[in-house]
Structure formats: structure tokens, C-alpha cells
HTML snippet that shows the backbone in 3Dmol.js (N, CA, C, O; Angstrom):
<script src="https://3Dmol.org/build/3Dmol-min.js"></script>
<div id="view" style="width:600px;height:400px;position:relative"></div>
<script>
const pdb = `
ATOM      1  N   UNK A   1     220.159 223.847 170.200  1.00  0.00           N
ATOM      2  CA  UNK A   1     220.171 224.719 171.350  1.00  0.00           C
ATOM      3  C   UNK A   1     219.119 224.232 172.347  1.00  0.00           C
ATOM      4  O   UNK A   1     218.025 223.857 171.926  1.00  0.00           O
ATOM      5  N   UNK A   2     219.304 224.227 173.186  1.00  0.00           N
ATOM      6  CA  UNK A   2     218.335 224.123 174.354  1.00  0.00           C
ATOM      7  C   UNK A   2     217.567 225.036 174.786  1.00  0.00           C
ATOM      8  O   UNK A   2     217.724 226.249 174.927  1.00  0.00           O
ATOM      9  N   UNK A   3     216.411 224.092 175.055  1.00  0.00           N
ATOM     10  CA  UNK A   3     215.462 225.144 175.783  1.00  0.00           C
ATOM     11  C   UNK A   3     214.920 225.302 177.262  1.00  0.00           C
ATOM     12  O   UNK A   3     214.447 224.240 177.666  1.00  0.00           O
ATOM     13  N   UNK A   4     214.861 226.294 178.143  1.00  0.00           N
ATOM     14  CA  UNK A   4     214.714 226.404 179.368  1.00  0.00           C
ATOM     15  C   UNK A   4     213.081 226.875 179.750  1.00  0.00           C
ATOM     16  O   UNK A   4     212.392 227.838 179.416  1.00  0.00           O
ATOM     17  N   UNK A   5     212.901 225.951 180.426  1.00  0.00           N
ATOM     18  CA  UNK A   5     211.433 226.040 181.625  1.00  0.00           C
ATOM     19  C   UNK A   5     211.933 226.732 182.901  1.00  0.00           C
ATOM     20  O   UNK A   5     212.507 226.025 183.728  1.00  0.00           O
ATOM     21  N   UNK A   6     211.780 227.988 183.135  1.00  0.00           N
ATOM     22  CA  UNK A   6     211.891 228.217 184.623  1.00  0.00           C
ATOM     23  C   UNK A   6     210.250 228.198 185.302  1.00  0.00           C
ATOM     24  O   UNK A   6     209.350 228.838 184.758  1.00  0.00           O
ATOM     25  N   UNK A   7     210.028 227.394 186.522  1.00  0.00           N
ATOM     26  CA  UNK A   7     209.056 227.181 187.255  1.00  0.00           C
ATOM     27  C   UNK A   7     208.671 227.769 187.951  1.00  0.00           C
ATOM     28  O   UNK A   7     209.033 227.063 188.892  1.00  0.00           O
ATOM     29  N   UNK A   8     208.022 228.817 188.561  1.00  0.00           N
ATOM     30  CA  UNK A   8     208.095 229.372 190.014  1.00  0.00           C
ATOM     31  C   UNK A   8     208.496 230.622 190.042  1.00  0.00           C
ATOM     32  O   UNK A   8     208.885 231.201 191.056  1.00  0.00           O
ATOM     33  N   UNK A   9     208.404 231.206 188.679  1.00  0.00           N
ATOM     34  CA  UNK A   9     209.763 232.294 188.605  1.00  0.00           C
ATOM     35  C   UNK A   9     209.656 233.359 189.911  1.00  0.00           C
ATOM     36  O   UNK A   9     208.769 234.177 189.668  1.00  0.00           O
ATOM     37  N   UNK A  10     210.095 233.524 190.819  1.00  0.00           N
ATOM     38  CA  UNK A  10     210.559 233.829 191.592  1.00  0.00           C
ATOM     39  C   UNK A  10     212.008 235.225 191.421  1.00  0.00           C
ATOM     40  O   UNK A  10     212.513 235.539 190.344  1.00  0.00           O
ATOM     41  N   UNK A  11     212.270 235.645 192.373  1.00  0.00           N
ATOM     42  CA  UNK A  11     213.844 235.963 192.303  1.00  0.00           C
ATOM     43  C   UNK A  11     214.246 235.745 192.095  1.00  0.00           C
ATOM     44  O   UNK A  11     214.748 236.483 191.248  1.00  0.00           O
ATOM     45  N   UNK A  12     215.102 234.173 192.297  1.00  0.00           N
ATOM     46  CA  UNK A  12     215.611 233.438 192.020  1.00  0.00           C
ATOM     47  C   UNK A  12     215.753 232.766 190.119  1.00  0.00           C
ATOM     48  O   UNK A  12     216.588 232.700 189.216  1.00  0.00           O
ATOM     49  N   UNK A  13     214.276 232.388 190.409  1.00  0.00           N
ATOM     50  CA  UNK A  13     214.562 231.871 188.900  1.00  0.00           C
ATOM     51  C   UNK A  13     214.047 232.890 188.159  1.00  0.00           C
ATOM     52  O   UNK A  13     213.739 232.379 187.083  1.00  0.00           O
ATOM     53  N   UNK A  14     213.751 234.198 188.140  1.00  0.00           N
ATOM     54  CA  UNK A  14     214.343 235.394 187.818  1.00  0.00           C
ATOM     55  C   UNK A  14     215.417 235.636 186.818  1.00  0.00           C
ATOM     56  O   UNK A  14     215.640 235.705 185.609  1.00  0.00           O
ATOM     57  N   UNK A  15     216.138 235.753 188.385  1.00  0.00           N
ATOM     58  CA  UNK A  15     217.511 236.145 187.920  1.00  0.00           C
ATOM     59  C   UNK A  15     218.313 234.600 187.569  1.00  0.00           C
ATOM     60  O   UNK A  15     219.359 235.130 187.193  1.00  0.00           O
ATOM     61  N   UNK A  16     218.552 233.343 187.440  1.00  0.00           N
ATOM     62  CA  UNK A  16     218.610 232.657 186.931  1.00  0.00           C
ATOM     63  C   UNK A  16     218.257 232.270 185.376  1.00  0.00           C
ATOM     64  O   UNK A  16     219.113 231.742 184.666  1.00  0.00           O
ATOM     65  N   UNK A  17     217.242 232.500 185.006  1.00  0.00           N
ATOM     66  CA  UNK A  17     216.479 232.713 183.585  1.00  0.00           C
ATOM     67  C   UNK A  17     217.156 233.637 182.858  1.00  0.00           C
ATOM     68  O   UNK A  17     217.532 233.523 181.691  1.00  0.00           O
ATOM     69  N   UNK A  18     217.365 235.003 183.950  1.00  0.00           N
ATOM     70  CA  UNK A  18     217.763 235.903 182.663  1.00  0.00           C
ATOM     71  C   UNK A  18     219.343 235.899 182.219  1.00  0.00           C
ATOM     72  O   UNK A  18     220.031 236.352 181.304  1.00  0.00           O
ATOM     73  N   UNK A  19     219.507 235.132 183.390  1.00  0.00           N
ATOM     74  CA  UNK A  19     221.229 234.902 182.580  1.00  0.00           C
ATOM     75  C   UNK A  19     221.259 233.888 181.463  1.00  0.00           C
ATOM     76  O   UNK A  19     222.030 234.135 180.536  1.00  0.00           O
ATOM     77  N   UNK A  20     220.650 232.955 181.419  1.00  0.00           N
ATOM     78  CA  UNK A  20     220.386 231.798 180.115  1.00  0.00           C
ATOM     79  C   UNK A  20     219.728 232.592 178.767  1.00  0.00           C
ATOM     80  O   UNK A  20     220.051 232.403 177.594  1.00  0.00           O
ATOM     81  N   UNK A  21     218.648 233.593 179.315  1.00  0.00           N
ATOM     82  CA  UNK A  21     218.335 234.470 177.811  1.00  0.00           C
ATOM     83  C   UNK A  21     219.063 235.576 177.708  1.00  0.00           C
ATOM     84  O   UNK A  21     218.809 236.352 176.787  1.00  0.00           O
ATOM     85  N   UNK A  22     220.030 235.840 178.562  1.00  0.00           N
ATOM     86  CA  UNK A  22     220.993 237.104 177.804  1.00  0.00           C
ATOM     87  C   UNK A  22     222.236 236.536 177.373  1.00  0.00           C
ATOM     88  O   UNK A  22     223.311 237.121 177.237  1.00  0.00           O
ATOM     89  N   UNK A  23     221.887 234.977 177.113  1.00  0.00           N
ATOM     90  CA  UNK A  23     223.390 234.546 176.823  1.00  0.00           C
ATOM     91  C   UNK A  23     223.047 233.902 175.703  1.00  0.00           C
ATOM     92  O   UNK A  23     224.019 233.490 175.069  1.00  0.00           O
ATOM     93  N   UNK A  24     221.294 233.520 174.932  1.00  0.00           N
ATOM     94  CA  UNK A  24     220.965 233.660 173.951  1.00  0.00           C
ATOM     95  C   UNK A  24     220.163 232.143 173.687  1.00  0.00           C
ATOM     96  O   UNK A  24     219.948 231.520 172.647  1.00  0.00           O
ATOM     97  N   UNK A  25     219.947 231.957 174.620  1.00  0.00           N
ATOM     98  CA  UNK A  25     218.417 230.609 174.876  1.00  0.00           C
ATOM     99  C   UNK A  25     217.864 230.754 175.532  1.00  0.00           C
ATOM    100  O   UNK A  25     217.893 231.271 176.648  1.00  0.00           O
ATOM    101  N   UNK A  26     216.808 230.018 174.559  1.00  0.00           N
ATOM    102  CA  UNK A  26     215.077 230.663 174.731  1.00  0.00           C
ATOM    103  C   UNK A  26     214.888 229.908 176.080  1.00  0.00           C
ATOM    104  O   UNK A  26     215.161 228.745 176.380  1.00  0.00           O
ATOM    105  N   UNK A  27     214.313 230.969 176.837  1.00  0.00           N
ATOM    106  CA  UNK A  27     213.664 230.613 178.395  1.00  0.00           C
ATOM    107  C   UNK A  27     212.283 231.201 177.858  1.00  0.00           C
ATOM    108  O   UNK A  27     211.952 232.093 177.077  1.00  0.00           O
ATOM    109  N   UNK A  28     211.530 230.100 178.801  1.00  0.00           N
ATOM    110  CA  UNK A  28     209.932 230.234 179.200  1.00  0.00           C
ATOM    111  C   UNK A  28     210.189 230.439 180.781  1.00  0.00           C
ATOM    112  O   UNK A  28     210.831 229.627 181.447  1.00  0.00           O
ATOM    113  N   UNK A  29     209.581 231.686 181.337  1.00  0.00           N
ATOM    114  CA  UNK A  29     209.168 231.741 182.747  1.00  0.00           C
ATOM    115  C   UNK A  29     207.727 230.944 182.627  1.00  0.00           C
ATOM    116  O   UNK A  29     207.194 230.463 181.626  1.00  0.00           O
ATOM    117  N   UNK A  30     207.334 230.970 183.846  1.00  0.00           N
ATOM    118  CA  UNK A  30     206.208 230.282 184.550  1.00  0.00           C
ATOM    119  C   UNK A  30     205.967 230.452 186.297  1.00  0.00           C
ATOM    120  O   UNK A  30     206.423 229.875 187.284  1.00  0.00           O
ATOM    121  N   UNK A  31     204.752 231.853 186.008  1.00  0.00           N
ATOM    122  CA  UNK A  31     204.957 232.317 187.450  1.00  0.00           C
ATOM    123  C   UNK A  31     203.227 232.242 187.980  1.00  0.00           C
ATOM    124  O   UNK A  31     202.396 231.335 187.949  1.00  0.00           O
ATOM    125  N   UNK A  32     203.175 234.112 188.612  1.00  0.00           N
ATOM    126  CA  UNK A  32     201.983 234.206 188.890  1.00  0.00           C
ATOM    127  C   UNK A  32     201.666 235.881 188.344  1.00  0.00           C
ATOM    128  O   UNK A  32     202.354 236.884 188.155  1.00  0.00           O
ATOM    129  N   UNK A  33     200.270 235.530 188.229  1.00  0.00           N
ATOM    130  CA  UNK A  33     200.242 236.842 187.068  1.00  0.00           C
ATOM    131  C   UNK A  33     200.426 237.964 187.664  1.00  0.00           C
ATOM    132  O   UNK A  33     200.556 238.927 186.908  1.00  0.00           O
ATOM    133  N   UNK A  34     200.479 238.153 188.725  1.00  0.00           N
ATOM    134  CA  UNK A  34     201.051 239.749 189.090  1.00  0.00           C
ATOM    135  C   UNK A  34     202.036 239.960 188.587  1.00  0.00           C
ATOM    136  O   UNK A  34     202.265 241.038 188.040  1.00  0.00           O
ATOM    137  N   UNK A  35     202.933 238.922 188.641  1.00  0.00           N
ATOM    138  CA  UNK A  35     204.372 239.171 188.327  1.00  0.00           C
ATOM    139  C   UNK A  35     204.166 239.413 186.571  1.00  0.00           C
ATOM    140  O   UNK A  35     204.027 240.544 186.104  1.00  0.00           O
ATOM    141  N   UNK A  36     204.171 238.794 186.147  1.00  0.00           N
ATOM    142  CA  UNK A  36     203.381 238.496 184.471  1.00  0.00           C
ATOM    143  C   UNK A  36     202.990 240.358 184.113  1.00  0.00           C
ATOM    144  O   UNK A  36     203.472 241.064 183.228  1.00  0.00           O
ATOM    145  N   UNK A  37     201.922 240.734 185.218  1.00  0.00           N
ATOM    146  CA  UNK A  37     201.595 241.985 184.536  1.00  0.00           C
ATOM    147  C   UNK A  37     203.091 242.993 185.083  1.00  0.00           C
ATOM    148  O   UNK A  37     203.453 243.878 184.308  1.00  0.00           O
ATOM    149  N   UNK A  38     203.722 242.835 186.141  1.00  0.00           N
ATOM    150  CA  UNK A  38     204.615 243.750 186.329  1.00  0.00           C
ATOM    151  C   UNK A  38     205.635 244.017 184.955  1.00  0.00           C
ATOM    152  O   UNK A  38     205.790 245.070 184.336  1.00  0.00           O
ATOM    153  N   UNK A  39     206.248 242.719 184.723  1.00  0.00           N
ATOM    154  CA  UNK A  39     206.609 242.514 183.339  1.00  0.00           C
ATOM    155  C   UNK A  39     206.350 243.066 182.807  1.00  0.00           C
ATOM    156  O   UNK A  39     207.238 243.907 182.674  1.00  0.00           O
ATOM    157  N   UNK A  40     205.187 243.367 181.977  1.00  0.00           N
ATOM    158  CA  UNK A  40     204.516 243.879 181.081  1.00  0.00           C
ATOM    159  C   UNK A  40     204.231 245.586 180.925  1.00  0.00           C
ATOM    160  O   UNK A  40     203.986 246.333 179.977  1.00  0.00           O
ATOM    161  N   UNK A  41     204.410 245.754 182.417  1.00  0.00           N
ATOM    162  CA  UNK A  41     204.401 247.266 182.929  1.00  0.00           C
ATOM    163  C   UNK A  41     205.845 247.722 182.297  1.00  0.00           C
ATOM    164  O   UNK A  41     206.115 248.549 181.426  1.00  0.00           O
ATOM    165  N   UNK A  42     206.625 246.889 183.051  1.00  0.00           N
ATOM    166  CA  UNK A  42     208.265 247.203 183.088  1.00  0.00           C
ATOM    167  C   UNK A  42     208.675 247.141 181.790  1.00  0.00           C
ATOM    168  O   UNK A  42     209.450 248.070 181.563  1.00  0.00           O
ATOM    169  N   UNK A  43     208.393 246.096 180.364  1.00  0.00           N
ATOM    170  CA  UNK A  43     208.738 245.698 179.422  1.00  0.00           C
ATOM    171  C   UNK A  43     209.629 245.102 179.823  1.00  0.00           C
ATOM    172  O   UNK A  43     210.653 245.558 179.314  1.00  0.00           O
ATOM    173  N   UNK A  44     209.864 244.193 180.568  1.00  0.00           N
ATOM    174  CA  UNK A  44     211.153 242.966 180.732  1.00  0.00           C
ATOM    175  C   UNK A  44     211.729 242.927 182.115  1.00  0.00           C
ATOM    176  O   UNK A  44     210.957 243.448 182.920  1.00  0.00           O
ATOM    177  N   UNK A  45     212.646 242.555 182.558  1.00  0.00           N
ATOM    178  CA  UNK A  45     212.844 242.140 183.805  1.00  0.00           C
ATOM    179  C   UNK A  45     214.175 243.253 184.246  1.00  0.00           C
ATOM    180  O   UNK A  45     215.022 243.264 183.353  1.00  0.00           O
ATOM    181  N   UNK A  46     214.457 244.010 185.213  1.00  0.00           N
ATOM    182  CA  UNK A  46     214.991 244.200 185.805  1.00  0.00           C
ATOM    183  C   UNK A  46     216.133 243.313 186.710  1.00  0.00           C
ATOM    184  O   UNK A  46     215.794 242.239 187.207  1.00  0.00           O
ATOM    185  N   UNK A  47     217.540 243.860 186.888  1.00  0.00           N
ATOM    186  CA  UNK A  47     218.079 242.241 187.223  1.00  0.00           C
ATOM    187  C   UNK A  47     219.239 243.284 187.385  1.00  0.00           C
ATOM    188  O   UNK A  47     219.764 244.149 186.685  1.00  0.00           O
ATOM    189  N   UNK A  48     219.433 242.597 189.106  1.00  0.00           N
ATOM    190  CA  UNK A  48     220.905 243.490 189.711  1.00  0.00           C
ATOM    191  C   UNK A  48     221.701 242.285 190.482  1.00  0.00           C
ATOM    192  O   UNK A  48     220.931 241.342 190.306  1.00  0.00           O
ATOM    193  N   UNK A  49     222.440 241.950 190.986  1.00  0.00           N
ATOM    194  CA  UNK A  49     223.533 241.282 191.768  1.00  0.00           C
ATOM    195  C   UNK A  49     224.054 241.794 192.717  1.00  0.00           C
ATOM    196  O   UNK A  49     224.088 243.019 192.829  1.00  0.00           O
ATOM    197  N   UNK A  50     224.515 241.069 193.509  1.00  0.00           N
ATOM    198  CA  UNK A  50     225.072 241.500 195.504  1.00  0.00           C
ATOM    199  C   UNK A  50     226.419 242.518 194.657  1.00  0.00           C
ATOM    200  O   UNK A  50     226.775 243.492 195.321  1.00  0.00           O
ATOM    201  N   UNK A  51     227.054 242.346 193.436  1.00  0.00           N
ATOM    202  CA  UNK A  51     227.951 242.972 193.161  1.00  0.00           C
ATOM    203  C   UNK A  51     227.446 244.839 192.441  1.00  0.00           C
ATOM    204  O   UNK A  51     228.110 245.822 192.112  1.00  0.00           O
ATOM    205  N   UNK A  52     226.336 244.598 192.472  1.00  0.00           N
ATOM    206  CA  UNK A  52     225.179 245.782 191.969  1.00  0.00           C
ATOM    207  C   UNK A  52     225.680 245.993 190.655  1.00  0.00           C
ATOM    208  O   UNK A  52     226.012 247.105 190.245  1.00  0.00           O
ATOM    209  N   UNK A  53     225.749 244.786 189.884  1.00  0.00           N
ATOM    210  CA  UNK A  53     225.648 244.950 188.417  1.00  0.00           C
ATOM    211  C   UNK A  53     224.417 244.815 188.058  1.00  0.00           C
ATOM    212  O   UNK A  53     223.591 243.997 188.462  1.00  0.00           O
ATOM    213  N   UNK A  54     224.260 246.013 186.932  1.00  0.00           N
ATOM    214  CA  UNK A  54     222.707 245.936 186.864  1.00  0.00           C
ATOM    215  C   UNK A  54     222.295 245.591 185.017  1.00  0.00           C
ATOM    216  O   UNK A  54     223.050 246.060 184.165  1.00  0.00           O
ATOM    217  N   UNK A  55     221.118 244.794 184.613  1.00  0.00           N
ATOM    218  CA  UNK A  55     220.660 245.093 183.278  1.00  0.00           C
ATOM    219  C   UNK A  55     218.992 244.943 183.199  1.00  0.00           C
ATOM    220  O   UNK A  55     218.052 244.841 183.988  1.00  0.00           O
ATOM    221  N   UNK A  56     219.175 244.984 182.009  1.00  0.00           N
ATOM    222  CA  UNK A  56     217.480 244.633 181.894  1.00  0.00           C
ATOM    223  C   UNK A  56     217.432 243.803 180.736  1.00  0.00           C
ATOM    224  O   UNK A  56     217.921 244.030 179.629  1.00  0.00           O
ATOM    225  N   UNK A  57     216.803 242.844 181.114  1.00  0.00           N
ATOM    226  CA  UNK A  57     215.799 241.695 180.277  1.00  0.00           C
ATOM    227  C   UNK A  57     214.690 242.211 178.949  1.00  0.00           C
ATOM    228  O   UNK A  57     213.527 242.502 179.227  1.00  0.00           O
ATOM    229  N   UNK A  58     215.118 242.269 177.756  1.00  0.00           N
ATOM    230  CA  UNK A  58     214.137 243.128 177.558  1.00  0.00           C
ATOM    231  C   UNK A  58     212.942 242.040 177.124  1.00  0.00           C
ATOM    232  O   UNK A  58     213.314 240.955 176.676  1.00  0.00           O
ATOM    233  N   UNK A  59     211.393 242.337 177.261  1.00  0.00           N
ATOM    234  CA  UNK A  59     210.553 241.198 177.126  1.00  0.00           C
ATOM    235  C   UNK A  59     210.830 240.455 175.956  1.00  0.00           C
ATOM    236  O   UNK A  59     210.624 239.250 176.103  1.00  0.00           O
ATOM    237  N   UNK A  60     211.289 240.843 174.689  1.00  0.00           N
ATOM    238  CA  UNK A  60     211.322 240.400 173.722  1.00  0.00           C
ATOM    239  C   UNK A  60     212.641 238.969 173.896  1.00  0.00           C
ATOM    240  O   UNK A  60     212.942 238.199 172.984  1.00  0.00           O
ATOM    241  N   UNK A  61     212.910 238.964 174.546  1.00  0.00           N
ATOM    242  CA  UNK A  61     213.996 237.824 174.739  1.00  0.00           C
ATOM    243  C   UNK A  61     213.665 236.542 175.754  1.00  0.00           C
ATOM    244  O   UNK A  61     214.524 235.741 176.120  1.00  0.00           O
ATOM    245  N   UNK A  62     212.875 236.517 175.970  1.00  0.00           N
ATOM    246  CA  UNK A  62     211.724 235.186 176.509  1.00  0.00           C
ATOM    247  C   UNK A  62     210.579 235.242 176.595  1.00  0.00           C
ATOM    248  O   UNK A  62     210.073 236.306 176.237  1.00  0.00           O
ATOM    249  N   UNK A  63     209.546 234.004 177.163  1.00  0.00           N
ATOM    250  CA  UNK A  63     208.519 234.584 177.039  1.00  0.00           C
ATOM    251  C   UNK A  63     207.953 234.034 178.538  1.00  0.00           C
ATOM    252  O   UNK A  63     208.509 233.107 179.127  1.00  0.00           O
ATOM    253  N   UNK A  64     206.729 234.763 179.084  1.00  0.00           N
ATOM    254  CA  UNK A  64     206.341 234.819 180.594  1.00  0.00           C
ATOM    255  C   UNK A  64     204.967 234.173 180.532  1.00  0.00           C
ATOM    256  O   UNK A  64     204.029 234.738 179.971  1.00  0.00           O
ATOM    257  N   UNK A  65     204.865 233.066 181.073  1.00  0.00           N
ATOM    258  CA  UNK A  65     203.211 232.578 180.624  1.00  0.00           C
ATOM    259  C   UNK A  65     202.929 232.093 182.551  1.00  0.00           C
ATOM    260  O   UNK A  65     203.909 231.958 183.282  1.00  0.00           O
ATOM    261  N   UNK A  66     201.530 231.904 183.068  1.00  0.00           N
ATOM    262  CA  UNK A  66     200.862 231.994 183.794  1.00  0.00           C
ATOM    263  C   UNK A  66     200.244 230.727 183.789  1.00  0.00           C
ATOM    264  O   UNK A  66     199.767 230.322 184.849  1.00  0.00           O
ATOM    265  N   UNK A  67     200.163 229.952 182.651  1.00  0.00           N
ATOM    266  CA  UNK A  67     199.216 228.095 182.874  1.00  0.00           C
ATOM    267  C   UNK A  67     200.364 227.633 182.377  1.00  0.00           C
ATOM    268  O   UNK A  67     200.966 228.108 181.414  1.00  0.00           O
ATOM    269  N   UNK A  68     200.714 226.601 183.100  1.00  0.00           N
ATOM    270  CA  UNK A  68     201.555 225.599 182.529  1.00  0.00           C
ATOM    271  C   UNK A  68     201.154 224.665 181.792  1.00  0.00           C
ATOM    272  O   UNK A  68     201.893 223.683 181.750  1.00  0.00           O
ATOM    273  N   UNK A  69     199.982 224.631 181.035  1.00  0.00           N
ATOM    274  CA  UNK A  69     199.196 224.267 180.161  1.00  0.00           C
ATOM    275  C   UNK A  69     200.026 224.459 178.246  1.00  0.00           C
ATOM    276  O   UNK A  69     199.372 224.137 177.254  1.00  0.00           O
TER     277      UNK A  69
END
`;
const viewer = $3Dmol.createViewer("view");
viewer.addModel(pdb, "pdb");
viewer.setStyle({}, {cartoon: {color: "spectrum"}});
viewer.zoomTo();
viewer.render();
</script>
């Protein structure tokens, strides 16, 4: 199985990421820690489409790190 680096996570690679871990490979985000603690607030990512389908990411299904270290 493959594994996914999203960079920048953004909106974009966001909602990009969470379609690869709700389809059942492991994504690493890689953002900035606000976002990191919102996460953490939220327990996972929130995630809607122009079609307003909506789910949630739950944290336990990737993981969100801050050093690309």
C-alpha cells in the first residue's frame, strides 16, 4: 500500500488527503500548527464539496505533524 505526504496542508491538500485516508491509506499531513491545534480541537478534519457532501476525518485515520523533520 502506499503511503501519502501531503505538504502545505492547506484546503486543498485537506480535502485531497482526506479522500486517500477515507479510502484507507495512510496520509501524513504537514502544515502549520494552528491548523494542527484546530485538528485537535475538532478531533479530525471536517470536509464538504461544491456538491455539499459532507464528512469528517476522524483524527485517528492519519496523522498531522508540524516539522518535516
Amino acid at each position: 500500500m502506499n503511503k501519502y505526504g501531503i505538504l502545505g496542508s492547506g484546503s486543498i491538500g485537506c480535502y485531497i488527503g482526506s479522500h486517500l485516508a477515507k479510502a484507507g491509506n495512510p496520509v501524513i499531513f504537514l502544515g502549520r500548527e494552528n491548523l494542527g491545534k484546530e485538528i485537535e480541537q475538532n478531533q479530525g478534519i471536517d470536509i464538504s464539496d461544491f456538491r455539499e457532501k459532507k464528512w469528517k476525518l476522524s483524527r485517528e485515520k492519519f496523522s498531522y505533524q508540524t516539522n518535516p523533520e
